[in-house]
py3Dmol code that shows the C-alpha trace and the ligand (Angstrom):
import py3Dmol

protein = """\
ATOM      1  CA  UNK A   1      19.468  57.081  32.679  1.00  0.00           C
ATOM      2  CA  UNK A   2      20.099  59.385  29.731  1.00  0.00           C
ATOM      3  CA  UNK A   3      17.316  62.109  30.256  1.00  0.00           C
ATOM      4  CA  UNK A   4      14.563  61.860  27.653  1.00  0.00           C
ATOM      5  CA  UNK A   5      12.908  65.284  25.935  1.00  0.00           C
ATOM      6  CA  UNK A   6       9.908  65.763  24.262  1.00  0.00           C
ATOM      7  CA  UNK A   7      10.243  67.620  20.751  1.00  0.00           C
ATOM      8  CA  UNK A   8       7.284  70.366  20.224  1.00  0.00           C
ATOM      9  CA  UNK A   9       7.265  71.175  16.322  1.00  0.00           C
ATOM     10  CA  UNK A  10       8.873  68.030  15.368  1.00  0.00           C
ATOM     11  CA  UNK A  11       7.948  68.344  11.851  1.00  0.00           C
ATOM     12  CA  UNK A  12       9.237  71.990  12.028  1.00  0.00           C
ATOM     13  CA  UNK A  13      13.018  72.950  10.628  1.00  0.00           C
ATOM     14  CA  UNK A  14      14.288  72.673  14.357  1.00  0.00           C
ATOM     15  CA  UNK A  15      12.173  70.170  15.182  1.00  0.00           C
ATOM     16  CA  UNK A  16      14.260  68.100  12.337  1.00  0.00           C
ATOM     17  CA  UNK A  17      17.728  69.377  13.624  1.00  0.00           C
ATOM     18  CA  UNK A  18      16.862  68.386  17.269  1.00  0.00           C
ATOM     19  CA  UNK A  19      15.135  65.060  15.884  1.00  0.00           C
ATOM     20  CA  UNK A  20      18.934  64.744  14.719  1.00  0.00           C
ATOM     21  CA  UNK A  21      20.832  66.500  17.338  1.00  0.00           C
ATOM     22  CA  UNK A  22      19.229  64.458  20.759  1.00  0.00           C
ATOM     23  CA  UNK A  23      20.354  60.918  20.638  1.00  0.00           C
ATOM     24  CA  UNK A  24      23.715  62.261  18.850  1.00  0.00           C
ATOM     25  CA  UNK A  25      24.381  64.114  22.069  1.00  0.00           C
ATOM     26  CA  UNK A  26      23.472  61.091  24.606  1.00  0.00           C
ATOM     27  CA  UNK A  27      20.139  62.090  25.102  1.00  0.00           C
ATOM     28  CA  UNK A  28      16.860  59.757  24.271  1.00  0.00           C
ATOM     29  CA  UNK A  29      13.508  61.208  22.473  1.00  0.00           C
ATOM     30  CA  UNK A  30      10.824  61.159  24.418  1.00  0.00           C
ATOM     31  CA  UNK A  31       7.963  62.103  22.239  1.00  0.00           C
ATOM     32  CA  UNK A  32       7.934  63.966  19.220  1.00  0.00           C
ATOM     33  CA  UNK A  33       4.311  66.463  18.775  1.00  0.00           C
ATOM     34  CA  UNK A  34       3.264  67.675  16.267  1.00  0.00           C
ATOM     35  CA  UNK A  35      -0.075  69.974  15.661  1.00  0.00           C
ATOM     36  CA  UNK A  36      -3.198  67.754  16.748  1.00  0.00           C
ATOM     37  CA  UNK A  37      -0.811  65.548  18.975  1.00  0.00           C
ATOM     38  CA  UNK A  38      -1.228  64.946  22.948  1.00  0.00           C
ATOM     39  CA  UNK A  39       1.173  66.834  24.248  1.00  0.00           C
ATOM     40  CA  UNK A  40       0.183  65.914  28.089  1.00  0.00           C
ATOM     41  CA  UNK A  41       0.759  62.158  26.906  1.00  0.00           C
ATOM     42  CA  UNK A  42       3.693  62.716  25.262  1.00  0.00           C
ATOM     43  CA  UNK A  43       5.066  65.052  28.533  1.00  0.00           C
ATOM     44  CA  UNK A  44       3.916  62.172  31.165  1.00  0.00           C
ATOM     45  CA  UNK A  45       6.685  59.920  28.624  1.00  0.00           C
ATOM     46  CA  UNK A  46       9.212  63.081  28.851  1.00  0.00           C
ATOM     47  CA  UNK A  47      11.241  64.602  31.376  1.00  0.00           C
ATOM     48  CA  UNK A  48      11.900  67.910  29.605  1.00  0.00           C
ATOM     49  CA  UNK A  49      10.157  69.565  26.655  1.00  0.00           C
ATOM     50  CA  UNK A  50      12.445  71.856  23.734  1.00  0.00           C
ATOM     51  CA  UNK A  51       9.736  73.489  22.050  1.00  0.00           C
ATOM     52  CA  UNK A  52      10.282  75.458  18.973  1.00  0.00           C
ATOM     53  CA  UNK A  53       7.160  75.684  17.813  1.00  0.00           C
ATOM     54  CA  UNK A  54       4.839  78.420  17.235  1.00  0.00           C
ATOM     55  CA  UNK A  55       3.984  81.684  19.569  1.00  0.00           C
ATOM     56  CA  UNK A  56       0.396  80.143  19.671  1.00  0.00           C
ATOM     57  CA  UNK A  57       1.538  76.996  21.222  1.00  0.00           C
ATOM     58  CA  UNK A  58       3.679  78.357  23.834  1.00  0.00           C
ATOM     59  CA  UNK A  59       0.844  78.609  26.586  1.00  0.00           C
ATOM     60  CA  UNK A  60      -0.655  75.697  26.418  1.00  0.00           C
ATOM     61  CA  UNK A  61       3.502  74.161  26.571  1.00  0.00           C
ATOM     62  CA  UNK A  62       4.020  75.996  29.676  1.00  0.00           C
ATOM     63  CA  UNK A  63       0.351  74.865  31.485  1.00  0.00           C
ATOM     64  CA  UNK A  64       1.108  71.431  30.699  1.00  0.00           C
ATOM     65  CA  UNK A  65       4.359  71.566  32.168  1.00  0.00           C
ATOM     66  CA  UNK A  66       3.752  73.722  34.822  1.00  0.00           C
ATOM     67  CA  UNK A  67       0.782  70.794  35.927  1.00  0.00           C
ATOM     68  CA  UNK A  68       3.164  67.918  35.141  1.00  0.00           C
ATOM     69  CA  UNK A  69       6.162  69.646  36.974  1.00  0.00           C
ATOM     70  CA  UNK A  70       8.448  69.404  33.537  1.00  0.00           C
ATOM     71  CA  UNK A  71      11.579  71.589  33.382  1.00  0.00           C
ATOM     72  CA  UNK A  72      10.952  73.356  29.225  1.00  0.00           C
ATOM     73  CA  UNK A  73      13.215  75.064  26.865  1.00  0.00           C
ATOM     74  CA  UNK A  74      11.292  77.712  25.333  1.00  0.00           C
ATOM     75  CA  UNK A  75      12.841  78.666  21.528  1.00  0.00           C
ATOM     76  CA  UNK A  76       9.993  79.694  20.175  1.00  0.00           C
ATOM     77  CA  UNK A  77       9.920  83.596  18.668  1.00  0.00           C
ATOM     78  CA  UNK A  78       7.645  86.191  17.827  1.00  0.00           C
ATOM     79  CA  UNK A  79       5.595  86.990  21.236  1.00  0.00           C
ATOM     80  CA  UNK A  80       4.056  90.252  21.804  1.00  0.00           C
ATOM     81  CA  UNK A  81       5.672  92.108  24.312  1.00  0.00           C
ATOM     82  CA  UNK A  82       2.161  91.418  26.369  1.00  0.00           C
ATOM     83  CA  UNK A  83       1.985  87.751  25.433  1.00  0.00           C
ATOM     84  CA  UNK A  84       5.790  87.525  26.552  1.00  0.00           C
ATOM     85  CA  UNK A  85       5.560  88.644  30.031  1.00  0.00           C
ATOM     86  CA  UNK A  86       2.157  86.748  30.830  1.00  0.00           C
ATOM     87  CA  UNK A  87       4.182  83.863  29.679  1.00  0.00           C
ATOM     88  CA  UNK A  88       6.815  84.509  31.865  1.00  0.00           C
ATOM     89  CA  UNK A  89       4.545  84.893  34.800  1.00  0.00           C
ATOM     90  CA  UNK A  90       3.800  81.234  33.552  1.00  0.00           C
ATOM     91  CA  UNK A  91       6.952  79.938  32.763  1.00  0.00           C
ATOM     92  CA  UNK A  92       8.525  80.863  36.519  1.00  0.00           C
ATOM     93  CA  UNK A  93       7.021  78.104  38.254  1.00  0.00           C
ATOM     94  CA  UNK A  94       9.294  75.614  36.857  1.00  0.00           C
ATOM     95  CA  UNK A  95      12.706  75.803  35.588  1.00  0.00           C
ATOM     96  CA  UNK A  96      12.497  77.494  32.206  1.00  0.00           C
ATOM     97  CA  UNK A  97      14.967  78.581  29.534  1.00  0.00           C
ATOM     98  CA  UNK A  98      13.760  81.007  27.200  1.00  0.00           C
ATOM     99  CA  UNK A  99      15.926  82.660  24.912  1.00  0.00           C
ATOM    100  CA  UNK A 100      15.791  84.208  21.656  1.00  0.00           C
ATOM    101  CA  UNK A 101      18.677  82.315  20.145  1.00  0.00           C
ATOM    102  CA  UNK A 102      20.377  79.157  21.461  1.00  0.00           C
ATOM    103  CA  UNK A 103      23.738  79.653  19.383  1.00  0.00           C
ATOM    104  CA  UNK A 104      27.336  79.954  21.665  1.00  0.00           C
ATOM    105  CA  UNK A 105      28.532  82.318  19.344  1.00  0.00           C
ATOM    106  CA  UNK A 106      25.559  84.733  19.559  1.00  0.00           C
ATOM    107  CA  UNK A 107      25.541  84.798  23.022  1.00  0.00           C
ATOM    108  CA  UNK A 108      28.613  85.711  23.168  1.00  0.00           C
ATOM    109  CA  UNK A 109      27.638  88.697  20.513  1.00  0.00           C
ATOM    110  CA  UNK A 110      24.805  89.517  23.189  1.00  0.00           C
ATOM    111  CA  UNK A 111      27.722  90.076  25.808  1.00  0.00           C
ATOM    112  CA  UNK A 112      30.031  91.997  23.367  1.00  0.00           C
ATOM    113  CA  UNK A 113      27.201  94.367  22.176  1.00  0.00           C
ATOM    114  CA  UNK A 114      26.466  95.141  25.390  1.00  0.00           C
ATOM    115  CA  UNK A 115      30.498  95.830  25.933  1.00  0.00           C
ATOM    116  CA  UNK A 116      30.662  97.705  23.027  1.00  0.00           C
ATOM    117  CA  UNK A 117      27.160 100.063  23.858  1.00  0.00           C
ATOM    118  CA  UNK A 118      28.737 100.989  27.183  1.00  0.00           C
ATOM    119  CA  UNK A 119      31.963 101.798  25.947  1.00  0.00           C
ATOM    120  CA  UNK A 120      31.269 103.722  22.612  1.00  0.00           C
ATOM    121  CA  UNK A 121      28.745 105.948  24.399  1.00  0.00           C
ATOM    122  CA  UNK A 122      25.769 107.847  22.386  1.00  0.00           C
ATOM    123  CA  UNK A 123      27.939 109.497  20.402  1.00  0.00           C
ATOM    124  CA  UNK A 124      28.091 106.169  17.700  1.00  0.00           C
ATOM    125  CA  UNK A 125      25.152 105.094  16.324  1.00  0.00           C
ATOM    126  CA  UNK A 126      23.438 102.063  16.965  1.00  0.00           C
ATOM    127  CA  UNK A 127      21.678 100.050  13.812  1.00  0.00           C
ATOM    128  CA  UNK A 128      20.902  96.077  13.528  1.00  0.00           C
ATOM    129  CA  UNK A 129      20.504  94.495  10.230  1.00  0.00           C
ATOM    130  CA  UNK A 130      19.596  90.961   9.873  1.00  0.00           C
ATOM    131  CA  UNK A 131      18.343  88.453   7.321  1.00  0.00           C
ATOM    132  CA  UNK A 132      16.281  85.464   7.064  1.00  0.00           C
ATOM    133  CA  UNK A 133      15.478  82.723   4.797  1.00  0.00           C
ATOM    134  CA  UNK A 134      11.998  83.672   3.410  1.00  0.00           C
ATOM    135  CA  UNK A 135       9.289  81.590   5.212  1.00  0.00           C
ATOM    136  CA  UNK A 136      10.543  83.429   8.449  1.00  0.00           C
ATOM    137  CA  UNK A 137       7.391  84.774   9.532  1.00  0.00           C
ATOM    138  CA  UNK A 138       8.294  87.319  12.216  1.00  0.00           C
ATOM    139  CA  UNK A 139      10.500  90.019  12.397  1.00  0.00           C
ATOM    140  CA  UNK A 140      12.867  91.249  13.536  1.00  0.00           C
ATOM    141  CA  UNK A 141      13.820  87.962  14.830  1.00  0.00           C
ATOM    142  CA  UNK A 142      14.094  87.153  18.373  1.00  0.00           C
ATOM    143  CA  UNK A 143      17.709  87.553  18.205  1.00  0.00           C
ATOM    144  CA  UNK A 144      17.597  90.884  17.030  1.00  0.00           C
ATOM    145  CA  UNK A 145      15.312  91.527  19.576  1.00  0.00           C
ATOM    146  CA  UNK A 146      17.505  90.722  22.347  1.00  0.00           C
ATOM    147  CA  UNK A 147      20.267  93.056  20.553  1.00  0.00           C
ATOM    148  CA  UNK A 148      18.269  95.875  20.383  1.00  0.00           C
ATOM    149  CA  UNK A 149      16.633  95.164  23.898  1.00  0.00           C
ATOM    150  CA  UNK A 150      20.710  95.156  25.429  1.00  0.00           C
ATOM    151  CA  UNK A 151      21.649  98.637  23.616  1.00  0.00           C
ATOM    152  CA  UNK A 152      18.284 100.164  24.841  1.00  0.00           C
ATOM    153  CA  UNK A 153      19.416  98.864  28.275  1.00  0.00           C
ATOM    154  CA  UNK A 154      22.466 100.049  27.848  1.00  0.00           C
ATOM    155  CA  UNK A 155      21.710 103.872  26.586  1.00  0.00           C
ATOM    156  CA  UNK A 156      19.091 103.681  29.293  1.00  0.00           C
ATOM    157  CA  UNK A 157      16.373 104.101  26.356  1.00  0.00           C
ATOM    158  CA  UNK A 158      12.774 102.888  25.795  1.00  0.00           C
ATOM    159  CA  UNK A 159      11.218 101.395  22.834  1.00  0.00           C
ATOM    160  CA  UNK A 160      10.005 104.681  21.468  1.00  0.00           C
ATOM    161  CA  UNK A 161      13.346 104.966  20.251  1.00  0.00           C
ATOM    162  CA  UNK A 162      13.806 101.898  17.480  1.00  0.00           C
ATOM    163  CA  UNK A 163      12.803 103.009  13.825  1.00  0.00           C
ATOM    164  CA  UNK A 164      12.072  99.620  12.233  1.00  0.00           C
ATOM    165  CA  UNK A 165      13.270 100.816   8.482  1.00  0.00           C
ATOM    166  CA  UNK A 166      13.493 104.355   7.030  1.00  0.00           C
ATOM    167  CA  UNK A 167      11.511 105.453   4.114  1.00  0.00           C
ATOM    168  CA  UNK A 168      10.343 109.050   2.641  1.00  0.00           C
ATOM    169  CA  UNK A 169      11.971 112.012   4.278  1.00  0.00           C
ATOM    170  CA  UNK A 170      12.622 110.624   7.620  1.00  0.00           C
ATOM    171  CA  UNK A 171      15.495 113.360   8.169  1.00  0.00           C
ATOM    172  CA  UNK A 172      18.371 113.964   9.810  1.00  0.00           C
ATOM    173  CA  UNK A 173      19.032 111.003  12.353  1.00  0.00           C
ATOM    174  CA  UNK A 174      18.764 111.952  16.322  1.00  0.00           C
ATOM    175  CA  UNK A 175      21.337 110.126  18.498  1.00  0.00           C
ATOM    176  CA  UNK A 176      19.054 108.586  20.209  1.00  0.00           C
ATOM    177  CA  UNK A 177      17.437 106.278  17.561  1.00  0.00           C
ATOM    178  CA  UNK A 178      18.113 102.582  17.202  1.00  0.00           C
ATOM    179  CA  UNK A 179      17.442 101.524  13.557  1.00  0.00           C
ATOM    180  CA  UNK A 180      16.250  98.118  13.097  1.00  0.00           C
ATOM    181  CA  UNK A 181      16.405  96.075   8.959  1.00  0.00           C
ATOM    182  CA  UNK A 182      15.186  93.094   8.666  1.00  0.00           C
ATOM    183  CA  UNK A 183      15.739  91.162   4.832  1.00  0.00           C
ATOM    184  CA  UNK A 184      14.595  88.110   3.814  1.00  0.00           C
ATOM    185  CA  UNK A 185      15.183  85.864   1.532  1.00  0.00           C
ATOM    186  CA  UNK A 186      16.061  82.543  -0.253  1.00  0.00           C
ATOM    187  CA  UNK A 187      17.881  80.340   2.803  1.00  0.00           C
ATOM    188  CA  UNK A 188      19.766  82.088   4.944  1.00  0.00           C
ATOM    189  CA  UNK A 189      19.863  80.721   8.003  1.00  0.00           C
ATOM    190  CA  UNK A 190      20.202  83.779  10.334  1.00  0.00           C
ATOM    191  CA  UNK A 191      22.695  86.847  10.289  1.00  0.00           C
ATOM    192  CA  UNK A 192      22.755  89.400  12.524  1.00  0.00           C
ATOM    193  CA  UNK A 193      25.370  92.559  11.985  1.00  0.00           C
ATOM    194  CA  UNK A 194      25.252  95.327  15.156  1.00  0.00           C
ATOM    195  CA  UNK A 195      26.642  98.964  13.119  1.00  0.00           C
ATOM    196  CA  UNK A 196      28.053 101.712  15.599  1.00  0.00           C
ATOM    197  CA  UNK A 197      28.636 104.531  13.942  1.00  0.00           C
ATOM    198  CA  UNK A 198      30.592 107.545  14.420  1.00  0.00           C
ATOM    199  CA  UNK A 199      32.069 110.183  12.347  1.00  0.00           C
ATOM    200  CA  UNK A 200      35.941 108.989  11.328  1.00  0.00           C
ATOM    201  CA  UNK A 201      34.800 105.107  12.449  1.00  0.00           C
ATOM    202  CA  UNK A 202      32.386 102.714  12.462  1.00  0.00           C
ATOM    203  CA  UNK A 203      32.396  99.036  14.542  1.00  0.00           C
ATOM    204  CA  UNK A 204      30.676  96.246  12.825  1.00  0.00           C
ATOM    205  CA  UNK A 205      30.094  93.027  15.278  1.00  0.00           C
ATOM    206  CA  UNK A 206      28.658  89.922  12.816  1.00  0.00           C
ATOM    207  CA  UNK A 207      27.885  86.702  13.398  1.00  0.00           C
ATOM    208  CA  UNK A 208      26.501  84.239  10.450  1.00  0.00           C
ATOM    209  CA  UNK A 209      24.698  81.338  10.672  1.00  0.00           C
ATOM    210  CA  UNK A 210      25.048  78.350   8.119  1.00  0.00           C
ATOM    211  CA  UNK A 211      23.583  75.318  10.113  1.00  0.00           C
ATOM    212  CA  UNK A 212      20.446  75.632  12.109  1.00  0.00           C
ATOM    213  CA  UNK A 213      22.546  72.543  13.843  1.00  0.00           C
ATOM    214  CA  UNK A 214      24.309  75.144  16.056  1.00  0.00           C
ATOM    215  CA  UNK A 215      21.065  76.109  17.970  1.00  0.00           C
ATOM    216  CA  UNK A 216      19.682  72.521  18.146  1.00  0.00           C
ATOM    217  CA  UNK A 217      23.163  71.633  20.031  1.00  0.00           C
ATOM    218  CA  UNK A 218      22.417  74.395  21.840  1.00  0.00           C
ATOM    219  CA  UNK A 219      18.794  73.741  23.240  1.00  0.00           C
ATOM    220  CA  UNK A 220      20.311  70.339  24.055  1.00  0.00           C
ATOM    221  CA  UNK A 221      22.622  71.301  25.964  1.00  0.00           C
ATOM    222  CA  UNK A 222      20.111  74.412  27.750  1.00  0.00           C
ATOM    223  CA  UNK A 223      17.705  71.072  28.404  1.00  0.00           C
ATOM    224  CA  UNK A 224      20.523  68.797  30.428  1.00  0.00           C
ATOM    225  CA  UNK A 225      21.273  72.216  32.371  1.00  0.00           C
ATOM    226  CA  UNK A 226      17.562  73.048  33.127  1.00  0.00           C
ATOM    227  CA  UNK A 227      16.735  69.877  34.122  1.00  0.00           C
ATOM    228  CA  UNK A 228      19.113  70.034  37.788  1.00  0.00           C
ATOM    229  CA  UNK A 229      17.522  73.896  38.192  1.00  0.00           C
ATOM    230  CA  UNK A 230      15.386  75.282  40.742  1.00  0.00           C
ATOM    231  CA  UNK A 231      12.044  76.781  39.553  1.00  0.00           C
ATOM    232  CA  UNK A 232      12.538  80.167  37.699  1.00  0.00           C
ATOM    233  CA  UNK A 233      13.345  81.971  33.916  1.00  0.00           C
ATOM    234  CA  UNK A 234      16.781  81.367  33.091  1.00  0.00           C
ATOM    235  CA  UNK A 235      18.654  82.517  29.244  1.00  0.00           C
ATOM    236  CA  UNK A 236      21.709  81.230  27.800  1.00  0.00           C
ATOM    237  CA  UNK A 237      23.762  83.381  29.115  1.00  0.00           C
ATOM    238  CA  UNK A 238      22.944  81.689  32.706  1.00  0.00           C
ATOM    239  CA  UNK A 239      23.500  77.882  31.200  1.00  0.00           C
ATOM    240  CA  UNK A 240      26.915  79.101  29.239  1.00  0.00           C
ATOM    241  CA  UNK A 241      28.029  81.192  32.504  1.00  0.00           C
ATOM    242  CA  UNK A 242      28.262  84.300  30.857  1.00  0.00           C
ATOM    243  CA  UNK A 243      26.998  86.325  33.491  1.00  0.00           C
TER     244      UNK A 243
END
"""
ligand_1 = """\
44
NAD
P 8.901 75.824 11.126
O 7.742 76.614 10.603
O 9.783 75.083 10.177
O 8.380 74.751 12.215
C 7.431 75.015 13.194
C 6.710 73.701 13.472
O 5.859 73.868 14.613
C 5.825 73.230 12.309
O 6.116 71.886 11.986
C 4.400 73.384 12.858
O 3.539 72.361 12.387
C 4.652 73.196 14.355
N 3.580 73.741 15.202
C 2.807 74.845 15.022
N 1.909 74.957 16.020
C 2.098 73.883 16.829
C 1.462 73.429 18.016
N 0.441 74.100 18.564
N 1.927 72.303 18.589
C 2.945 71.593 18.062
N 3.581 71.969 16.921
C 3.162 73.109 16.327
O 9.752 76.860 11.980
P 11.259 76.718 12.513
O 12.192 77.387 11.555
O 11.524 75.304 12.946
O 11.176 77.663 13.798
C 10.268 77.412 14.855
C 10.347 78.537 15.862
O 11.648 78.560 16.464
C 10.142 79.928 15.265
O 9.470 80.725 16.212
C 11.563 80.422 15.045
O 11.663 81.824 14.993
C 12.234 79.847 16.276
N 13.686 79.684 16.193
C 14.380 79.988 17.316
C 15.739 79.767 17.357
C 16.470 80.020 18.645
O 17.696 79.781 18.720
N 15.768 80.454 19.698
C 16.413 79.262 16.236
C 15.673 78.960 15.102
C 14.296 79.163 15.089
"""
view = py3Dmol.view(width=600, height=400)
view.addModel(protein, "pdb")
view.setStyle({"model": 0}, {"cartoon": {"style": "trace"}})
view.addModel(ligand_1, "xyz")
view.setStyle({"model": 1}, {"stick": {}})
view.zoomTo()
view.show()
């Protein structure tokens, strides 16, 4: 029997694409919440929840599903670092995906960043620009996030050294910052450019998004995976392999 999901945020702009996206890829809705809703009734109709929602709502996602014993696809953004790893604390004692962006492409951007960051060394400077349409409310976006998170990981660096946008007399930059620009505006869906930088060279890796489709087909797809998992915090690299 096709496997039936529950849609957290259904009103949102991915709740829309997925409203689209889940019966066009086999799959059967089973319950779309909204704020106000009963999301333990609509869970008890479901057998896994994609929730792209808001940071607030994530807990009380994860309790429900934790008690119910629901596999959950967690798309959600904007988490303190705190928040996040309580979460995850949470979100291990049932099959979870969690990931910043649910795109094919990007993931594979997360895997050639990291590439790129091992091989190119400290010598080129790392930067990440991306842009949003403008009722994005956090930023940098989860994806960029991630990015940053890999290069750090990779130049065996801690978050002391990102400088989220220059201004004044900032001066000369040190090798081992990693500049983060975040722009907003109009519709853009989501583009995310990683800049290493060298004297004589410079290698730009971009992706572009134009349909928010791409990540709903991706959650889907994340939710038919997580639902044959054993408890634990999986990303997209796990359900596309890449690791
Ligand atoms: P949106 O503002 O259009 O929609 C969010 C929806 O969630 C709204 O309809 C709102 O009413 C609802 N909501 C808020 N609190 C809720 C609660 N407690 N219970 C149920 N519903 C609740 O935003 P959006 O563009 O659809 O994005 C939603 C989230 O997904 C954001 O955090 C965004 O950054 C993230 N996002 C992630 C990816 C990814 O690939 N991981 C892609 C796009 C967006």
């Amino acid at each position: 029997m096709a496997l039936r999901i529950l849609i957290n945020g259904a009103r949102g702009r991915m709740g829309q694409a997925l409203s689209t996206s889940v019966p066009a890829l086999g799959l059967r809705i089973g319950a779309v919440v909204n704020p106000g809703d009963d999301l333990a009734a609509g869970l008890a109709r479901s057998d896994v929840v994609i929730d792209f929602s808001s940071p607030h709502a994530t807990k009380a996602v994860l309790e429900l599903a934790v008690a119910q014993g629901k596999p959950v696809v967690i798309g959600t953004t904007g988490h303190s670092a705190p928040a996040k790893q309580e979460l995850l604390t949470l979100a291990a004692k049932i099959p979870c995906v969690w990931a910043g962006n649910f795109s094919v492409a990007v993931n594979l951007l997360f895997a050639l960043t990291r590439r790129a960051a091992a091989v190119l060394g400290s010598d080129y400077d790392a930067e990440v620009v991306e842009m949003h349409h403008r009722f994005k409310k956090d930023a940098p976006s989860g994806t960029a996030a991630r990015l940053l998170e890999i290069i750090l990981e990779e130049r065996q660096l801690t978050t002391e050294a990102l400088r989220h946008g220059r201004q004044g007399i900032p001066g000369a930059r040190t090798p081992t910052e990693v500049g983060i620009h975040s722009l907003r505006g109009g519709d853009v869906v989501g583009d995310h450019t990683v800049i290493f930088a060298a004297l004589g060279e410079r290698l730009e890796l971009t992706h572009k998004a134009s349909d928010r489709a791409i990540y709903a087909r991706g959650a889907v797809r994340a939710a038919q995976w997580v639902a044959t998992q054993k408890p634990g915090v999986y990303d997209m690299q796990d359900v596309l392999g890449l690791k």
